[in-house]
C-alpha positions as CSV (number, residue, x, y, z in Angstrom):
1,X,0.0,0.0,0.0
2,X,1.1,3.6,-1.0
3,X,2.4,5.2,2.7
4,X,1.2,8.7,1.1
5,X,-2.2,7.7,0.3
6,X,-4.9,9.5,2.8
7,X,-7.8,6.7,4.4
8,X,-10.6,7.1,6.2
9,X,-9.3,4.8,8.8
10,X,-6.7,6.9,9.8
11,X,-8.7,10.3,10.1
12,X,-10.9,11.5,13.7
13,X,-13.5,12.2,11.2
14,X,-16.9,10.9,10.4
15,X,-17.1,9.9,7.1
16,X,-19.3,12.2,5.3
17,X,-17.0,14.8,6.7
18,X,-13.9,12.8,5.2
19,X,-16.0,12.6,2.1
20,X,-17.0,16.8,2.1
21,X,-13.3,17.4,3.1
22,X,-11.4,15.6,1.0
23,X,-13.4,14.2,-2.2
24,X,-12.8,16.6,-5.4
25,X,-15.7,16.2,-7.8
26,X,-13.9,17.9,-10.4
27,X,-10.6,15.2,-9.8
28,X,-13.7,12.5,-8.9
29,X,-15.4,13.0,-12.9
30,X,-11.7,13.2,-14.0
31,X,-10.6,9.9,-13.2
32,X,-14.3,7.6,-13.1
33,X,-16.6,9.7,-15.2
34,X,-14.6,11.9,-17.8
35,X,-13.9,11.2,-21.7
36,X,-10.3,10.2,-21.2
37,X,-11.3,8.0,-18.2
38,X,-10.5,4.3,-18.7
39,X,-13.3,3.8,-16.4
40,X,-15.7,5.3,-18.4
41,X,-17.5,2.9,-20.6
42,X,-17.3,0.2,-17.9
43,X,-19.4,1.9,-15.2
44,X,-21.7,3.5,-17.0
45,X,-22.9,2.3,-20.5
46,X,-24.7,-0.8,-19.0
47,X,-26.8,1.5,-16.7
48,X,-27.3,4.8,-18.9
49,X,-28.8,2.6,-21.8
50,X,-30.6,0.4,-19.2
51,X,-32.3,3.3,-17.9
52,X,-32.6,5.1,-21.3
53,X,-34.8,2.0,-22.5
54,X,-36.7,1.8,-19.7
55,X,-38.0,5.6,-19.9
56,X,-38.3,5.4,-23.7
57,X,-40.8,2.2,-22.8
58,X,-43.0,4.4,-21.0
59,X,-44.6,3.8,-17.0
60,X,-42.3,6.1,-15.1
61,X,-43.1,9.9,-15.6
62,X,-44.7,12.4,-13.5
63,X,-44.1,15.9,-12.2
64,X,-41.1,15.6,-9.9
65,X,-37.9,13.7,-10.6
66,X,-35.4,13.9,-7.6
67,X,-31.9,12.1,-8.2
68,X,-29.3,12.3,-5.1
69,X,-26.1,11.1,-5.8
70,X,-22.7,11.8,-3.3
71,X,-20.4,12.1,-7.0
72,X,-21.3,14.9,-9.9
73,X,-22.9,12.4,-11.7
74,X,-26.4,14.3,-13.2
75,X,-26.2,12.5,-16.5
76,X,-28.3,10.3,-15.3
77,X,-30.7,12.2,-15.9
78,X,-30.7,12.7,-19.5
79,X,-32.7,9.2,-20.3
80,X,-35.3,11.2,-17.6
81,X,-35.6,14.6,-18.5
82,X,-38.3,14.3,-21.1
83,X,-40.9,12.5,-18.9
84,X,-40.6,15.0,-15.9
85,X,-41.5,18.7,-15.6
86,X,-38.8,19.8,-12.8
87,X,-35.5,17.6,-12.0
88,X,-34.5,18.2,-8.1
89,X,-30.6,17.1,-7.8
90,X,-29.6,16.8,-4.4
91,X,-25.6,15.9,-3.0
92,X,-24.3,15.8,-0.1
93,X,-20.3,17.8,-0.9
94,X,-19.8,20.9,-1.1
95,X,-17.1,20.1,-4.1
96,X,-20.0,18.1,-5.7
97,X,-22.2,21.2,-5.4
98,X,-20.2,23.5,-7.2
99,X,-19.3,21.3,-10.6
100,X,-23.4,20.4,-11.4
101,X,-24.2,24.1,-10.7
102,X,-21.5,25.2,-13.1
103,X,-22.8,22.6,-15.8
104,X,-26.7,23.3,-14.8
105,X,-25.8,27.1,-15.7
106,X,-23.6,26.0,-18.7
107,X,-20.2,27.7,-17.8
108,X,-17.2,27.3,-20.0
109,X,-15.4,24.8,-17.4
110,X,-18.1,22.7,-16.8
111,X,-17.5,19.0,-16.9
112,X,-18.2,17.6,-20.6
113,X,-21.0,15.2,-20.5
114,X,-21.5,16.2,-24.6
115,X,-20.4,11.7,-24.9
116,X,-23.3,10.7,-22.4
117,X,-25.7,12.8,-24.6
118,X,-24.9,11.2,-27.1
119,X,-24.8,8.1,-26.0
120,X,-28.7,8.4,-24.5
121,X,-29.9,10.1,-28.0
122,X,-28.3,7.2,-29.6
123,X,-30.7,4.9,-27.5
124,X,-33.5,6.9,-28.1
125,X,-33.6,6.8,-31.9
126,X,-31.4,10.3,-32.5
127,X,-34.7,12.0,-31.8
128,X,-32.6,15.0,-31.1
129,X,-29.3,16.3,-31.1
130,X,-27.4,16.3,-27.9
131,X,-27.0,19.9,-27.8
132,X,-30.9,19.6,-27.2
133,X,-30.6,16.7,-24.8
134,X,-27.9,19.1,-22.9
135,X,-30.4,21.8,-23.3
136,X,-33.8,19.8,-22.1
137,X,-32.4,18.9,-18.7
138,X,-30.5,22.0,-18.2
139,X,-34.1,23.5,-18.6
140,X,-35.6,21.2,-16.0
141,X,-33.4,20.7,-13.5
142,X,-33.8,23.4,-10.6
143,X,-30.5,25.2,-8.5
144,X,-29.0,22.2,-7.1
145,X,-29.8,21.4,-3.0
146,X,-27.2,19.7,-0.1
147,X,-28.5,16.9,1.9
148,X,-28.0,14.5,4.5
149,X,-29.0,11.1,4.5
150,X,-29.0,10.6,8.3
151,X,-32.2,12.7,8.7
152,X,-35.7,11.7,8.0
153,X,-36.3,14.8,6.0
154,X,-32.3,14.4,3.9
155,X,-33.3,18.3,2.7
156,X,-34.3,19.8,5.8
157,X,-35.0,22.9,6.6
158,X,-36.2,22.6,3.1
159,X,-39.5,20.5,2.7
160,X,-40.0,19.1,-0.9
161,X,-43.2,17.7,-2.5
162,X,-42.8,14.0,-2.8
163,X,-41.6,13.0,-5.9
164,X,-43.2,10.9,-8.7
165,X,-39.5,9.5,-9.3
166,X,-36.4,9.2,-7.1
167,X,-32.8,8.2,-8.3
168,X,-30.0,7.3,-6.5
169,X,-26.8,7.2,-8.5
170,X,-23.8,6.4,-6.1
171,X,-25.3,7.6,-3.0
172,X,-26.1,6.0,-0.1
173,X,-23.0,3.1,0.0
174,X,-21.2,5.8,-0.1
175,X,-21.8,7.1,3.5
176,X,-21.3,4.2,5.4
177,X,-19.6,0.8,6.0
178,X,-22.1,-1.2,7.5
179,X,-25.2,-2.2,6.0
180,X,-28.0,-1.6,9.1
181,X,-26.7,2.2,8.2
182,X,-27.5,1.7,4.4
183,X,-31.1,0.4,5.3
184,X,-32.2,3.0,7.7
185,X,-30.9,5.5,5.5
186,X,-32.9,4.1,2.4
187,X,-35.7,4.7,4.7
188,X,-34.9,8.4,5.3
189,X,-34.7,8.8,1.5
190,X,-38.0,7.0,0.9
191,X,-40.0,9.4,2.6
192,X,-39.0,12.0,-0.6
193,X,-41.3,9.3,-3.0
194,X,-44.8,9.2,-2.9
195,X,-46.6,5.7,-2.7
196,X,-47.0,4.3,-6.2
197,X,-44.4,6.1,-7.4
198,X,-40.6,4.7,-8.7
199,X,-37.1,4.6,-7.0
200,X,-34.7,3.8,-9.6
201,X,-31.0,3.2,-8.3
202,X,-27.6,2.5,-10.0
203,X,-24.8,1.2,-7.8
204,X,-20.9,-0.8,-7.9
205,X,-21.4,-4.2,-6.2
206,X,-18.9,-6.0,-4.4
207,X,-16.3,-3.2,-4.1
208,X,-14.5,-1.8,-1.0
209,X,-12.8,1.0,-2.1
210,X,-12.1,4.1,-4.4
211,X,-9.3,6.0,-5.0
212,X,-9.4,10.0,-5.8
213,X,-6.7,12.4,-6.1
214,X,-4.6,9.6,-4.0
215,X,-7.5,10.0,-1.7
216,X,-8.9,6.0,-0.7
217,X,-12.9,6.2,0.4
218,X,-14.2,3.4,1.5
219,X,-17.2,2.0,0.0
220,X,-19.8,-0.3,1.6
221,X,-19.7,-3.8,0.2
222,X,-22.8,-5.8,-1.0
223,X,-24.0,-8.5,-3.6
224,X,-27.1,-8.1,-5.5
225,X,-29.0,-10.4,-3.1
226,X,-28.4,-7.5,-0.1
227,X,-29.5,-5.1,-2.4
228,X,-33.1,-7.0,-3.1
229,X,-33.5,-7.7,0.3
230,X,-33.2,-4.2,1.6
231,X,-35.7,-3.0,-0.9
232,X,-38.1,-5.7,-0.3
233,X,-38.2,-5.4,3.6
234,X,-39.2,-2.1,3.3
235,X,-42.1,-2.1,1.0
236,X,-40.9,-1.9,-2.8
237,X,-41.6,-4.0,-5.1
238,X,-38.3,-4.8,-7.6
239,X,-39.6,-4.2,-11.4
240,X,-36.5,-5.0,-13.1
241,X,-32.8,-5.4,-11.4
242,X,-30.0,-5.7,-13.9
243,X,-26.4,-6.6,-13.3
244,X,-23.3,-5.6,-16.0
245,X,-20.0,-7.5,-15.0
246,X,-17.0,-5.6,-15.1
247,X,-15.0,-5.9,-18.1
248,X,-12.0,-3.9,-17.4
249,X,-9.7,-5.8,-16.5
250,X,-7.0,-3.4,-15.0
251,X,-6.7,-1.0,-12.5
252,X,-8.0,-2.8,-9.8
253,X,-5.8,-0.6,-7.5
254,X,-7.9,2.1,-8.2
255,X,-11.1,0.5,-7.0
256,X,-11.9,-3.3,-7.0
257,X,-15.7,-2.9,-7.9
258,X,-17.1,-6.2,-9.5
259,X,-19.9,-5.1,-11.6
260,X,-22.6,-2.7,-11.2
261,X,-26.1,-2.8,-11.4
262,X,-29.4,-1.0,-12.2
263,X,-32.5,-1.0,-10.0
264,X,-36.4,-0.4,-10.5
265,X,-38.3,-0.5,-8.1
266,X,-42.0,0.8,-7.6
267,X,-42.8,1.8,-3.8
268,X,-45.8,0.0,-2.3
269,X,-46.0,1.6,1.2
């Protein structure tokens, strides 16, 4: 192990104040996320298409669309932004904050997302360019909110409407390394959807870690048979759970995720 890396483990800190201190969104995007990423294709074209087929089909639309994610990840909602009329994005960094805001208001160092875009229009038929993709959710999505997952109400003081549609891309396993934690905070989260309506998720299974910026955050560690389980106990019923292996076969020193998979699930109580 690198002596110069920075851990969790050897910080007084809790760790979503390790996570607001020391995780970079910009260097985050950069090295997971970004066009020169080798990570890129791997994480997120099984997901992003999975989801873009799944809106194009029709079922989940509505007013409200809220999608929390700890990393600046608001692609995500490009498959979404059609079949909603406001997009809430909610993280819990203050480094995360500041790169959506700066692509939500289209400043000349936002992060490029112009190959996710595309990659979603591409899905959809090239029914539009992805300039207008870019444009569509920039239009929907309101000024971006901090919340915490340990509360009942993650947004409070603010009180949102529930939402027709909630999203969690890389959230909640981020902010904790036990799973009892993971369940009561899906709980807290819950509360934002209204009954009937869809939680859709997309999450790295069996991984432990991630480095950033020489930065190593842990990451809780599940299967897919945890992850139906806590949904199930808690009143949602699983629509659709698919699981993409990784293919990448480097790099594992940089995070040792095993696949990642994509989650619909329709909330019964």
């Amino acid at each position: 192990m690198d002596k110069s890396l920075l851990e969790h483990k050897d910080s007084d800190l809790s760790l979503q104040e390790f996570l607001n201190k020391f995780l970079d969104g910009r260097k985050q995007w950069e090295t997971y996320a970004g066009k020169e990423s080798a990570f890129c294709d791997d994480t997120t074209i099984g997901p992003l298409t999975a989801m873009t087929k799944m809106f194009s089909s029709g079922g989940v639309k509505g007013n409200t669309l809220i999608q929390l994610s700890a990393l600046p990840f608001n692609y995500y909602n490009f498959p979404a932004c059609a079949y909603f009329t406001e997009i809430i994005f909610g993280t819990a960094t203050d480094s995360c904050f500041r790169e959506v805001e700066k692509w939500r208001k289209n400043e000349t160092d936002a992060m490029d997302m112009s190959n996710f875009a595309q990659l979603v229009c591409d899905s959809e038929g090239n029914r539009q360019t992805w300039i207008e993709k870019e444009h569509l959710s920039r239009s929907k999505m309101r000024p971006v909110l901090i919340f915490d997952i340990t509360k009942s109400n993650p947004f409070c003081p603010v009180v949102l409407p529930e939402a027709d549609c909630l999203l969690l891309t890389h959230c909640l396993e981020l902010y904790t390394t036990d799973k009892e934690s993971f369940c009561s905070y899906l709980k807290n989260v819950s509360l934002l959807l209204k009954t009937g309506g869809h939680l859709l998720m997309v999450v790295a299974l069996e991984i432990t870690f991630y480095l950033v910026d020489n930065v190593k955050f842990p990451h809780l560690c599940f299967d897919v048979g945890f992850l139906r389980n806590a949904f199930t106990n808690i009143g949602y019923c699983i629509e659709d759970l698919q699981v993409f292996p990784r293919k990448l076969e480097r790099l594992y020193d940089f995070t040792d995720y095993r696949a990642f998979a994509f989650l619909k699930a329709r909330k019964e109580t």
